[in-house]
LUMGUNU-358440 format. One record per residue (C-alpha): residue number from 0; x, y, z. Coordinates in steps of 0.25 Angstrom, whole numbers, plus 2048, in hexadecimal, padded with zeros to 3 digits. Layout:
BEGIN
BAMAR_n_east_north_up
BAMAR_NUM_X_Y_Z
...
//
This chain:
BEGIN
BAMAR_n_east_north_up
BAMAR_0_84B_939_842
BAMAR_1_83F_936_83B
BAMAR_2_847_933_82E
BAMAR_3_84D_92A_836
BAMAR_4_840_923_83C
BAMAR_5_83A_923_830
BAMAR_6_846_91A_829
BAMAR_7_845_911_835
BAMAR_8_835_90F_833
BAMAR_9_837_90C_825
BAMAR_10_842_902_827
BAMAR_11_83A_8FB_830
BAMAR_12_82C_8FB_826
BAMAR_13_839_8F5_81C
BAMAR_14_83D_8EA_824
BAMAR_15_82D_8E5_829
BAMAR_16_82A_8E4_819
BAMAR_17_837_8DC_817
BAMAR_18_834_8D3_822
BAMAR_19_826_8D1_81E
BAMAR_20_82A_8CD_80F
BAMAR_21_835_8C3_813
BAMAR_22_82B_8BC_81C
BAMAR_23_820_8BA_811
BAMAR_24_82B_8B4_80A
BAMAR_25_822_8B4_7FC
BAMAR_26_818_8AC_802
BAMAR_27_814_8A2_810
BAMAR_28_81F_89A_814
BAMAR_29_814_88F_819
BAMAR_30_80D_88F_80E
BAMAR_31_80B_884_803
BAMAR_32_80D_886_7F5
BAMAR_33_7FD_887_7F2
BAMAR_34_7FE_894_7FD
BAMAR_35_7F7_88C_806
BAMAR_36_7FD_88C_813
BAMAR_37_801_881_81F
BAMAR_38_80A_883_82B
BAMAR_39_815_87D_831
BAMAR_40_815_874_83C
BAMAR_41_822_874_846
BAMAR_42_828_86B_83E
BAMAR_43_825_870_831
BAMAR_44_81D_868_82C
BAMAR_45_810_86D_824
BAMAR_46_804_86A_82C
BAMAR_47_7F8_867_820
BAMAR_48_7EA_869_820
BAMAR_49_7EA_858_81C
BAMAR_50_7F4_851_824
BAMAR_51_7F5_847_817
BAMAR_52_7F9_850_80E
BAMAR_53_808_855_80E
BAMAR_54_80E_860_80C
BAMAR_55_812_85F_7FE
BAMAR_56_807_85A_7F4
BAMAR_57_80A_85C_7E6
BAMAR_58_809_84E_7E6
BAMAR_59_818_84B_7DE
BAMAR_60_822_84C_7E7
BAMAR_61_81F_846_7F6
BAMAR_62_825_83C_7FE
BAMAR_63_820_82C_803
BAMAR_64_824_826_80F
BAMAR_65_820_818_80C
BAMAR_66_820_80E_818
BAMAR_67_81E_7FF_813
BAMAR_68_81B_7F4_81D
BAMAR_69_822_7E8_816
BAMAR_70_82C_7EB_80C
BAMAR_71_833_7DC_80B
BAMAR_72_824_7D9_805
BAMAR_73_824_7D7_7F6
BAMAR_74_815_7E0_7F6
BAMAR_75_81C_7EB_7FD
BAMAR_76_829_7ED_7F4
BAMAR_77_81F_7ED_7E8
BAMAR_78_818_7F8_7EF
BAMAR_79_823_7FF_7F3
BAMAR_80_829_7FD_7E4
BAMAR_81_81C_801_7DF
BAMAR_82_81D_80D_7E8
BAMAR_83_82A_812_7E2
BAMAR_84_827_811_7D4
BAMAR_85_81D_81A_7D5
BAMAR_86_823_824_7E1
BAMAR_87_82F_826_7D6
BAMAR_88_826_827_7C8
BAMAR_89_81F_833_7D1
BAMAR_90_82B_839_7D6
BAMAR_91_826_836_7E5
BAMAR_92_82F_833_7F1
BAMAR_93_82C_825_7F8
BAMAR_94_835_821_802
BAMAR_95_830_810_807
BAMAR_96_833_80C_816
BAMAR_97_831_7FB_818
BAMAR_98_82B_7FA_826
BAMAR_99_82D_7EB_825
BAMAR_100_81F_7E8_82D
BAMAR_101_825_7EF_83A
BAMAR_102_819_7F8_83C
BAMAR_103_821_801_846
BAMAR_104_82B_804_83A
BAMAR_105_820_808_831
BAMAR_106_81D_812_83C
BAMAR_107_82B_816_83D
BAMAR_108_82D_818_82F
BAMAR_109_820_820_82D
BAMAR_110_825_828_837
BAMAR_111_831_829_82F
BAMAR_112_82B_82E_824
BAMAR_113_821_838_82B
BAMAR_114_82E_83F_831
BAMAR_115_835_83D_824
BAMAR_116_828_847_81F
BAMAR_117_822_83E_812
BAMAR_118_817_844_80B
BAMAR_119_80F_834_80C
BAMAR_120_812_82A_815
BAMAR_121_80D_81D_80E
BAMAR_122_80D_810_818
BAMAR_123_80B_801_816
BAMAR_124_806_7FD_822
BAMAR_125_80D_7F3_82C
BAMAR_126_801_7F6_837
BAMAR_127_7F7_7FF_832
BAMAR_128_7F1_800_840
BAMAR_129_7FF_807_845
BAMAR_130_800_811_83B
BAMAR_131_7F5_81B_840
BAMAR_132_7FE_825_847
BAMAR_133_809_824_83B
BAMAR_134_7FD_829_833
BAMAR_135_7F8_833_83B
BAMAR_136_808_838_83D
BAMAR_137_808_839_82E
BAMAR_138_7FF_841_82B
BAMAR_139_801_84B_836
BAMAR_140_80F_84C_82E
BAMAR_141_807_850_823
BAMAR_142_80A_842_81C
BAMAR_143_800_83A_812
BAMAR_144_7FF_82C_818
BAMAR_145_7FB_821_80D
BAMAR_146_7FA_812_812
BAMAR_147_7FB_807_809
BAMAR_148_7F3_7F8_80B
BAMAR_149_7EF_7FB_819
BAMAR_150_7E7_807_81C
BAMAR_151_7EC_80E_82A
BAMAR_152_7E2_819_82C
BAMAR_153_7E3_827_82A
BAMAR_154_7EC_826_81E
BAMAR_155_7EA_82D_811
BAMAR_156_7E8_821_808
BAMAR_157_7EA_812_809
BAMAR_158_7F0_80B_7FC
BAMAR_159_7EF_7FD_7F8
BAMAR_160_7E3_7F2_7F4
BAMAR_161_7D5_7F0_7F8
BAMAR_162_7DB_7E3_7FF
BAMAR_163_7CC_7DE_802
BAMAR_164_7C8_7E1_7F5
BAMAR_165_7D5_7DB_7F0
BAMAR_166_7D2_7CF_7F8
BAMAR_167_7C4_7CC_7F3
BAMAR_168_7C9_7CD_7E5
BAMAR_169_7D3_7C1_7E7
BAMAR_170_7C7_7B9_7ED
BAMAR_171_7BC_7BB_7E2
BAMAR_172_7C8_7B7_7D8
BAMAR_173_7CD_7AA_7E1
BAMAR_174_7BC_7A8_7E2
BAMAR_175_7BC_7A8_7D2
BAMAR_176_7C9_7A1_7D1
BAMAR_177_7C3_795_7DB
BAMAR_178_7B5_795_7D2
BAMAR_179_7BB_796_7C4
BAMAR_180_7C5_789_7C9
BAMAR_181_7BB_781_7CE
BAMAR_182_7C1_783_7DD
BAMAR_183_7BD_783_7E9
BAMAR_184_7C6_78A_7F0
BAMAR_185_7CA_788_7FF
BAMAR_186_7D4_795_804
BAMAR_187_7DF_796_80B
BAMAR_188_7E0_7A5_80E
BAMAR_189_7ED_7AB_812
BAMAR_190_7ED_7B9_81A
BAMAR_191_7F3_7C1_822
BAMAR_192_7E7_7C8_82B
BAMAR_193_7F0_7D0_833
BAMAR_194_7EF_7DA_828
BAMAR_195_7E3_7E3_825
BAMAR_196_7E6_7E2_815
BAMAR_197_7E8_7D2_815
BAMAR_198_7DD_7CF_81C
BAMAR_199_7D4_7D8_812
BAMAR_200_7DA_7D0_808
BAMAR_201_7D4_7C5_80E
BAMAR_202_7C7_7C9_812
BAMAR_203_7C5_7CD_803
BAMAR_204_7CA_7C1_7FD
BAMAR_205_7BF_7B9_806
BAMAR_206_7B5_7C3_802
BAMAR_207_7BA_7C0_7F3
BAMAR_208_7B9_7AF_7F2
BAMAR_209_7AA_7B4_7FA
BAMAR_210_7A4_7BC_7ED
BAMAR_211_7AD_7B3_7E3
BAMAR_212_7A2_7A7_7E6
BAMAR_213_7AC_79E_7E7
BAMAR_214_7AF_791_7F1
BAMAR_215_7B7_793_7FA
BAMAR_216_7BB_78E_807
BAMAR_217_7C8_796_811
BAMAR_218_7CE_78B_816
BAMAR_219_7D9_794_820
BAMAR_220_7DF_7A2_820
BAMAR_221_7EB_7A5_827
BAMAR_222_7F4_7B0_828
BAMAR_223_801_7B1_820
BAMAR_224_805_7BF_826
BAMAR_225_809_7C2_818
BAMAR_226_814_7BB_817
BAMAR_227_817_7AC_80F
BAMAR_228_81C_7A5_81B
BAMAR_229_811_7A6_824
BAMAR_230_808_7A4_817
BAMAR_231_80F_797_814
BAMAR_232_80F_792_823
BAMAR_233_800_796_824
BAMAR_234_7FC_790_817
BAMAR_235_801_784_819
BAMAR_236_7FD_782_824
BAMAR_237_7EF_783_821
BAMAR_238_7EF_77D_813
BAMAR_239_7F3_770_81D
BAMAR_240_7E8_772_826
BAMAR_241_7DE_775_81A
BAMAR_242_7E4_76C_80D
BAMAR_243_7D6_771_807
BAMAR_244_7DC_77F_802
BAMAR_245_7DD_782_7F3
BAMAR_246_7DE_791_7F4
BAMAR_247_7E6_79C_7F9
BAMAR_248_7E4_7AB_7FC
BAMAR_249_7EF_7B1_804
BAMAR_250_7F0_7C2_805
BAMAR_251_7FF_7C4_7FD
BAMAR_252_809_7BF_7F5
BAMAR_253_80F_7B6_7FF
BAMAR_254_804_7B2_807
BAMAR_255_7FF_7AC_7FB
BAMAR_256_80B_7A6_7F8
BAMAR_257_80D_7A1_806
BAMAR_258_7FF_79C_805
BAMAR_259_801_793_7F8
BAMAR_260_80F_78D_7FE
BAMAR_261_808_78A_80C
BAMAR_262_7FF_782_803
BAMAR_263_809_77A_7FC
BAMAR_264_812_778_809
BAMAR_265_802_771_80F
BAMAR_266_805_766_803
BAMAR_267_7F8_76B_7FB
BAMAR_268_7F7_76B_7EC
BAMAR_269_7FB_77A_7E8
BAMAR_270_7F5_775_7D9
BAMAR_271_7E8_775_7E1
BAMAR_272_7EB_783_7E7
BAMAR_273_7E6_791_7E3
BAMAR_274_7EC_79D_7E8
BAMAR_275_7E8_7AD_7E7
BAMAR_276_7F4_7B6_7EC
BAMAR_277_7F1_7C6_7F1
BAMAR_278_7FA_7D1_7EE
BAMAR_279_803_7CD_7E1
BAMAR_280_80E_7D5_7E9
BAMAR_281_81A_7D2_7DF
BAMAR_282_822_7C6_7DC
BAMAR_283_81D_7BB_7E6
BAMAR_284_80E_7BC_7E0
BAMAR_285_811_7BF_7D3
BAMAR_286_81A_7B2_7D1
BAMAR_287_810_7AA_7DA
BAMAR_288_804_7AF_7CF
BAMAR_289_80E_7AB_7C3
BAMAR_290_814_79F_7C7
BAMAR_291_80E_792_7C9
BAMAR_292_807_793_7D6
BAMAR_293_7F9_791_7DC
BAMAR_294_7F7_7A1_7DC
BAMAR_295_7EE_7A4_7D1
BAMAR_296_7EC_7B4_7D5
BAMAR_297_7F0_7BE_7DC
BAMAR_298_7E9_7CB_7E2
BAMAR_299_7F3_7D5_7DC
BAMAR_300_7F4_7E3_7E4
BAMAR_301_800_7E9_7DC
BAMAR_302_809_7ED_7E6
BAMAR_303_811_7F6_7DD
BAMAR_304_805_7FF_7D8
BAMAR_305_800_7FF_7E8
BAMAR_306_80E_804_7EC
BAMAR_307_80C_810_7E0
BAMAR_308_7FF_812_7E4
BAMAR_309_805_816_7F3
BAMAR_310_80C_821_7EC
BAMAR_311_802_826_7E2
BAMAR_312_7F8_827_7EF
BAMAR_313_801_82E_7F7
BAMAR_314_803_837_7EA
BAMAR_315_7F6_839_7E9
BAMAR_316_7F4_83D_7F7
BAMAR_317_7FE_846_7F6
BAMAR_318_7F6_84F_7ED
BAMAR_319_7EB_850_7F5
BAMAR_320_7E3_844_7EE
BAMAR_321_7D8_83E_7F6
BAMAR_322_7DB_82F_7F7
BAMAR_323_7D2_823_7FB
BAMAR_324_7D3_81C_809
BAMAR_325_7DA_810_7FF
BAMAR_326_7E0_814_7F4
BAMAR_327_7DF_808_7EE
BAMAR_328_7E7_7FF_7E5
BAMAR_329_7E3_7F3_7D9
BAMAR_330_7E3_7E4_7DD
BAMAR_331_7DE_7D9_7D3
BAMAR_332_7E0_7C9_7D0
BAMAR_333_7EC_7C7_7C7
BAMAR_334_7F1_7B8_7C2
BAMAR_335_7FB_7B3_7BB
BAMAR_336_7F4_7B7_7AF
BAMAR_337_7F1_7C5_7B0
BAMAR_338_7FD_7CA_7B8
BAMAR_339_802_7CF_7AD
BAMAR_340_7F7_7D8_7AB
BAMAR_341_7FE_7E1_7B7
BAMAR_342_80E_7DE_7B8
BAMAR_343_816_7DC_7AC
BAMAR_344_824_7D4_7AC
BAMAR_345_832_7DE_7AA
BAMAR_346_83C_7D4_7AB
BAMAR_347_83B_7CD_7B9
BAMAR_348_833_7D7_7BE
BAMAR_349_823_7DA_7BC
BAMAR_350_81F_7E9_7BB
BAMAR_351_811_7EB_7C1
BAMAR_352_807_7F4_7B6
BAMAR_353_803_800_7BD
BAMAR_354_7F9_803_7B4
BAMAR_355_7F3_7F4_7B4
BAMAR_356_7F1_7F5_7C3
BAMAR_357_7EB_802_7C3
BAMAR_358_7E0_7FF_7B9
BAMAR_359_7DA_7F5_7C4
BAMAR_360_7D7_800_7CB
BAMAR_361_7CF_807_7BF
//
């Protein structure tokens, strides 16, 4: 009888050290690779010291959600564009959704992408002002949040220009241009004030003809939305009302080019015109600064390099990198004459020099 017991103890001692083995299983089942331990919510997603810091940080192999606002704009397909040709040299997943200016389908595709679980949510926003709880829901997720022109609050990083800073470059250059022509220049200024970034871009370009020393009147500004139609309706308008104008500043590509055409429609002299354009965004401004055309600059911002830069901060935020609240990108003057100093022509097409545009910010 005691034999018997004793077998019984001993199978039992067997089976508890069994047990115990199998559950350690070689090491923690909620532990990282480093040994350093997190827990798992009901849902199974890790739950992070740093809510902007995924998961997986080695820095190579993650996932963008990228939310655009305005896809069928030539400045956005050379972001986006940019943005893939850099995703795919590093081997990163970036999946683009257009919003198409619908604010509430940003928001929904944000949402998207959360549940979809991406390492970095990047947005261009439509509204910045209705993207605060996307962002907070982001980051709860776990999910690095990157903005790119318009900073939201709360995000990682915003990329893109100093716009006011942009803007007062084009001023001192339009100020210098004025003085080194003998003109006096009265301004037309076409802008689109219901965006933070444009109206920057305007403020700066005042502060800019202001320290050039120049003369200078501002005849009217009006607001193009953006767009060349209302640009042109706008601008000729007042170039009627104020037959005076010589120059033009309008905030893009096309309000520029809407700006110049509503001049011509008033009946004015265009040979007695001077036009500066902002952005350089693809082929509206690069034919309008090569052609024959009353534009004789243009503010470049590279939209190519700002759509790599999207994907080289959120790269960089991935690792762990400290990044400034504006991870900023290069702007400069560029004319007919020296636009070659930064694309060079490949049959129809014109390739942007990387290395060109990043030596402006050394």
């Amino acid at each position: 009888m005691k034999k018997k017991l004793f077998v019984i103890a001993l199978c039992i001692m067997m089976a508890a050290v069994m047990l115990a083995a199998c559950s350690s299983g070689g090491g923690d089942a909620g532990s990282t690779d480093d040994g350093a331990a997190t827990t798992e919510t009901a849902d199974g997603a890790a739950d992070a010291e740093n809510t902007q810091t995924p998961a997986s940080t080695d820095g190579t192999s993650f996932t963008i959600g990228y939310v655009c606002n305005f896809m069928s704009h030539e400045w956005y397909q050379n972001v986006t564009n940019g943005a893939k040709r850099r995703a795919e040299e590093l081997g990163i997943t970036l999946e683009i959704a257009d919003a198409n200016q619908d604010s509430s389908q940003q928001i929904s595709f944000a949402e998207n992408f959360i549940a979809k679980g991406v390492d970095v949510l990047a947005l261009t926003p439509v509204d910045a002002t209705t993207l605060g709880p996307v962002i907070e829901k982001a980051k709860d997720a776990g999910i690095i949040v990157i903005t790119e022109s318009n900073p939201v609050g709360g995000e990682y990083t915003c990329v893109g220009a100093d716009n006011k800073g942009a803007g007062k470059q084009a001023g001192e250059w339009f100020g210098n241009y004025g003085k080194d022509n003998n003109i006096d220049l009265k301004f037309l200024l076409v802008g689109f004030p219901n965006f933070e970034d444009c109206r920057l871009r305007v403020e700066g370009f005042k502060e800019g003809l202001e320290a050039s020393g120049a003369k200078y009147s501002i005849e009217q500004e009006i607001d193009s939305q953006g767009g060349k139609e209302k640009a042109l309706q706008g601008a000729t308008d007042a170039c009627t009302a104020n037959p005076d104008i010589n120059a033009i500043f309008g905030i893009n590509d096309d309000s520029t080019q809407g700006g110049v055409q509503g001049y011509k429609a008033a009946g004015l002299d265009s040979s007695k015109l001077s036009a500066v354009g902002y952005g350089l965004e693809g082929v509206v401004g690069r034919e309008a600064l090569q052609d024959d055309t009353p534009i004789v600059a243009e503010l470049a911002m590279f939209p190519d390099f700002v759509g790599a830069c999207i994907v080289d901060a959120s790269k960089k935020a991935v690792a762990g990198e400290d990044l400034p609240e504006r991870y900023l990108t290069p702007t400069t003057m560029v004319t007919k004459e020296t636009y070659g100093d930064f694309y060079t022509q490949e049959g129809d097409a014109w390739i942007l020099d990387f290395d060109a545009v990043e030596a402006l910010l050394k």
